[in-house]
C-alpha positions in Angstrom: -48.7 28.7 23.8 -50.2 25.1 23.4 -50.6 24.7 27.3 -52.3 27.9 27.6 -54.5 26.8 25.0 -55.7 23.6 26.1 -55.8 25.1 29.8 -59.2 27.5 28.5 -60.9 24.5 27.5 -60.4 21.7 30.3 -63.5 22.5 31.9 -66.1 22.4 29.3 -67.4 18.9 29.7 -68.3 16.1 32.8 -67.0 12.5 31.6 -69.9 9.9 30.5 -69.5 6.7 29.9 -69.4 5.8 26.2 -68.6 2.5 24.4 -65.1 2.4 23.2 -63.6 0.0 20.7 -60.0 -1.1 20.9 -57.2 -1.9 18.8 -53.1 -1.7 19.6 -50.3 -1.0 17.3 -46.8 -0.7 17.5 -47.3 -1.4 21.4 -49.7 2.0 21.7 -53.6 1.1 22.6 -55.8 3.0 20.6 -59.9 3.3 21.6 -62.2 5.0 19.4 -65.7 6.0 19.9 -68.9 3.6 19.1 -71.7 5.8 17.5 -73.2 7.3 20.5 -75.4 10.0 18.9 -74.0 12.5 20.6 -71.9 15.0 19.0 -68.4 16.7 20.0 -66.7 19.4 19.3 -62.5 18.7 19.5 -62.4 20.3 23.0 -64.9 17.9 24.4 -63.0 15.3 22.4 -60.0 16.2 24.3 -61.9 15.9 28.0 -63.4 12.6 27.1 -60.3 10.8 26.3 -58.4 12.0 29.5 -61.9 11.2 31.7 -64.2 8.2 29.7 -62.0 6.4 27.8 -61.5 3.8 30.4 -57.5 4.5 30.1 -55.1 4.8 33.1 -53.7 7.8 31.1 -55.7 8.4 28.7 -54.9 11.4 25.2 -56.4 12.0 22.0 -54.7 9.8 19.7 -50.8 11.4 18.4 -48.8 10.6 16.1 -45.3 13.0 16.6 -43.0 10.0 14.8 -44.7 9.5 11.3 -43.4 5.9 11.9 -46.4 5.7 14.5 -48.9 7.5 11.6 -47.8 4.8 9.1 -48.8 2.1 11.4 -51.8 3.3 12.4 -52.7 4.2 8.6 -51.7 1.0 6.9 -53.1 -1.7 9.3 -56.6 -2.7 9.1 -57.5 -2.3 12.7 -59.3 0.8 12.6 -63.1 -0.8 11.7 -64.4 2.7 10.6 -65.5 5.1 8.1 -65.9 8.2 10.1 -63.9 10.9 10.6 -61.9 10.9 14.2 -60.7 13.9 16.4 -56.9 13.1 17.3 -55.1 15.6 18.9 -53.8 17.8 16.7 -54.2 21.5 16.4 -53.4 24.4 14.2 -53.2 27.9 14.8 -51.9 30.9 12.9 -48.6 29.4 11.5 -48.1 26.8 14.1 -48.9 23.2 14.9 -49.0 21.2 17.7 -50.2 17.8 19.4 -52.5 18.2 21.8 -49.2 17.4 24.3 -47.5 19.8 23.7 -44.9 18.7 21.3 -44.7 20.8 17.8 -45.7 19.8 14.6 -42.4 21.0 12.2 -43.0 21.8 8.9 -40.1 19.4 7.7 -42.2 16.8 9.3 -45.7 17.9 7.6 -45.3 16.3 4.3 -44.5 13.2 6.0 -48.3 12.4 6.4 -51.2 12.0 4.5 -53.3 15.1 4.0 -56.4 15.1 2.8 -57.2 18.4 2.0 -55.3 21.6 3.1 -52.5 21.0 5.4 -50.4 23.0 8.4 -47.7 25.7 6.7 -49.7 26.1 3.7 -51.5 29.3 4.9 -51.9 31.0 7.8 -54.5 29.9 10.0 -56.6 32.8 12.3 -59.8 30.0 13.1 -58.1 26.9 15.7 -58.5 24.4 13.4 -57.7 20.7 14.7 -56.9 17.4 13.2 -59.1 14.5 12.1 -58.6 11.4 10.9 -61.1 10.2 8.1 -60.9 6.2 6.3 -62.1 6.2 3.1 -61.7 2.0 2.0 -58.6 1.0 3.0 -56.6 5.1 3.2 -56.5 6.6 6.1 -55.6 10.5 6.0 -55.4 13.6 8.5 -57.7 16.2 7.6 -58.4 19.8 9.1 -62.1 21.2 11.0 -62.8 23.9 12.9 -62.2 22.9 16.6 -65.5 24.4 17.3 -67.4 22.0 15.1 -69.0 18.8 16.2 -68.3 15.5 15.4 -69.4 11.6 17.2 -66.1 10.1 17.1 -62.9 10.6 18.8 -59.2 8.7 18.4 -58.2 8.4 21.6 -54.7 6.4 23.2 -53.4 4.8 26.9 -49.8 6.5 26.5 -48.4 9.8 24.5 -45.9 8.2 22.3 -42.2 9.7 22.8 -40.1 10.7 19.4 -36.0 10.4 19.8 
């Protein structure tokens, strides 16, 4: 169902060439988006990592292994206060990374909401993930896929969980 999913939106937007800023954890690079002025919604998002990023093989930013998450949240390399489109996405009573790999609800509580989270209700609006800093915590939080945002989390590789 994810594949499909992502598969109706691939086409929606050209790349352009934005300014990224970089940072690498755990041996993943990370680049998120400069202020540009231009907004996105989460499917555009999607399109610009894979085609303006600048990356070889470039994703929104995922985090299956909350060992990756806890990096990414406790280090002091993100230098932002705005809220970041990573790929996540939840529909009805499923959720998924952007890749393809599933979201369990064993896993969910292993991050840090902000907000409502995945499994708590049931979902009929795609709603996708965010990341939002506010001073030094870093939590995932839930929009409408359809609404716009400037900044997108995006990464060089998909990282694999054993």
């Amino acid at each position: 169902m994810s594949k499909q999913f992502l598969t109706r939106f691939q086409g929606l937007v050209d790349g352009n060439s934005d300014v990224f800023q970089q940072f690498t954890e755990n041996s993943v690079v990370y680049k998120y988006e400069s202020p540009s002025g231009s907004k996105e919604t989460w499917y555009n998002a999607y399109r610009k990592c894979k085609n303006s990023a600048g990356f070889t093989n470039g994703h929104m930013a995922e985090f299956p292994n909350p060992e990756d998450w806890a990096a990414v949240a406790d280090s002091n390399s993100l230098d932002t206060s705005n809220e970041l489109w990573i790929g996540l996405i939840v529909h009805e009573n499923k959720a998924w990374w952007a890749s393809g790999q599933e979201l369990t609800a064993k896993k969910v509580d292993e991050y840090d909401w902000l907000g409502k989270k995945p499994f708590t209700s049931s979902f009929n609006t795609p709603e996708c993930g965010q990341i939002k800093k506010s001073g030094k915590e870093i939590q995932i939080q839930l929009k409408i896929c359809h609404d716009e945002d400037e900044y997108v989390l995006c990464q060089e590789t998909v990282p694999i969980s054993s």
